[in-house]
N, C-alpha and C positions, 0 to 999 in steps of 0.2 A: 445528596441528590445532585446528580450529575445534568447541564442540560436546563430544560423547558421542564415540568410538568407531565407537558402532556404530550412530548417526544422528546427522553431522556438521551442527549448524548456527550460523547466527549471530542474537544475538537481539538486534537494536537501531533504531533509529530511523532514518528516511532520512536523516533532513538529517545524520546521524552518519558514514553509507556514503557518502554523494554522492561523498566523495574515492575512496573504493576503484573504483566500477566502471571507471575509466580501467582502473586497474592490473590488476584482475580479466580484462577482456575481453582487452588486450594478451596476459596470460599464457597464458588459456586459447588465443587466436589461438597463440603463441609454439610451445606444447604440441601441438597437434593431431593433427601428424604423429607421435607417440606414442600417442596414443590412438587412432589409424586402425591401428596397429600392432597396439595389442592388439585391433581390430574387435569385430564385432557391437555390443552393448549398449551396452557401453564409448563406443564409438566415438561413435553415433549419439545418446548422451548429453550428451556432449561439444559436441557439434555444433546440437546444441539449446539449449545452456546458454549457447556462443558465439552463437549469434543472438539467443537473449534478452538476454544483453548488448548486443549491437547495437542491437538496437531501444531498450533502456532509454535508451545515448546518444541516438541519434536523437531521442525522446521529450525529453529535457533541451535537446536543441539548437532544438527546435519551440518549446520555452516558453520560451528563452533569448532569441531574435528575436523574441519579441514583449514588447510594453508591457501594461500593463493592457487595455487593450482587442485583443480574438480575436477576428483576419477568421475567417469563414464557414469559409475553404478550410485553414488553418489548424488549426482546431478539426474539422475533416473529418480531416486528415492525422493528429492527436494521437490521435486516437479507432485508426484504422487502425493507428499504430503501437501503439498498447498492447494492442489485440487480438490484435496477432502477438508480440508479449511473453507474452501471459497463455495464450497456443496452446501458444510453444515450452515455457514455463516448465511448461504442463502435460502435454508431452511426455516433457519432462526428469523428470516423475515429482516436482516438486516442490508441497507443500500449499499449496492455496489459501487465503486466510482472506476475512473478511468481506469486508474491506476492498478484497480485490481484484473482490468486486462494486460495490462503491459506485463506482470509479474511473470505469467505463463512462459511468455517471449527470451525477459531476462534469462529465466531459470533456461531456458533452450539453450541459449549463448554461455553461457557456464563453462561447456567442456572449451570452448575457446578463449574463450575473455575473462574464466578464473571462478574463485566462489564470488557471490554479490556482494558480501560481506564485506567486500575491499575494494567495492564502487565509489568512484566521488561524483555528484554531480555539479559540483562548485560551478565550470564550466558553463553548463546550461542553466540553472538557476540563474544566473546573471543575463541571459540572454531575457529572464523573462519582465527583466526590467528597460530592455532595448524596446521589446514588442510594447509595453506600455507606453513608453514614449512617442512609440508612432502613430498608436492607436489615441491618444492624448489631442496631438498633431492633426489629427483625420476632421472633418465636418462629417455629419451625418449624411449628407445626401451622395458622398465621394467617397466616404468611408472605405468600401472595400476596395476600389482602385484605389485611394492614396497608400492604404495599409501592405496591401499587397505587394504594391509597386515600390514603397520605401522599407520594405524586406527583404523582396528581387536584390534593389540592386546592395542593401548591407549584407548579402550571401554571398552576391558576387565579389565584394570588397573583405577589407580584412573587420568583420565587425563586430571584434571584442577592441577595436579601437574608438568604437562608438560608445561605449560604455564608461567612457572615463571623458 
């Protein structure tokens, strides 16, 4: 049992899961015909959850065959699988977060900025430790001018030399 009880989830990082969705898909494939048994909701849950697995491989096996650089049609397919990811995943009744808007965006910038596959965000991750700091820094009733204003000017300066 993954999670709470009574909202089973898992909270962690791709590159953590990457091993699991083999096994995930397999089982739920393995299961189905159990969950066609108990029908309706169940069922068609089920069946949603199994094709979003599907596509997720699909999606890893797009960015697996390519190199750094992402033909056109490629970066066409990546886009189409994850939109039928993000359909069944929001079939299956499952929350969407930021993040799965931004993917769309990525997958767009592809033909110029490469497969994603060979993104770092090392970079920006550490910024979101500057943004804590200020936000830390802030009083409640000033909060979003100080926050604001001591962002302004770490953009306007060099501020990854804030970070250390």
């Amino acid at each position: 049992m993954l999670g709470k009880p009574t909202a089973p989830e898992l909270k962690a990082k791709a590159a953590e899961t990457r091993g699991m969705l083999p096994f995930v898909v397999e089982v739920l494939a393995r299961y189905l015909h159990k969950f066609a048994a108990k029908g309706g909701e169940v069922h068609l849950c089920a069946q949603f959850l199994h094709g979003a697995g599907v596509a997720a491989l699909e999606y890893e096996a797009i960015q697996a065959r390519n190199s750094r650089d992402m033909p056109r049609a490629d970066s066409q397919a990546l886009l189409d699988v994850y939109l039928r990811f993000a359909t069944l995943c929001h079939r299956a009744g499952l929350a969407m977060t930021p993040k799965h808007h931004q993917v769309p965006h990525m997958i767009g910038q592809s033909v110029w900025h490469g497969n994603p596959k060979s993104y770092a965000t090392y970079r920006d991750e550490s910024m979101n430790g500057v943004i804590a700091r200020i936000a830390r820094m802030a009083q409640r009733k000033t909060f979003y001018v100080v926050a604001h204003t001591n962002f302004h000017y770490l953009l306007q300066t060099d501020w990854t030399s804030a970070m250390y």
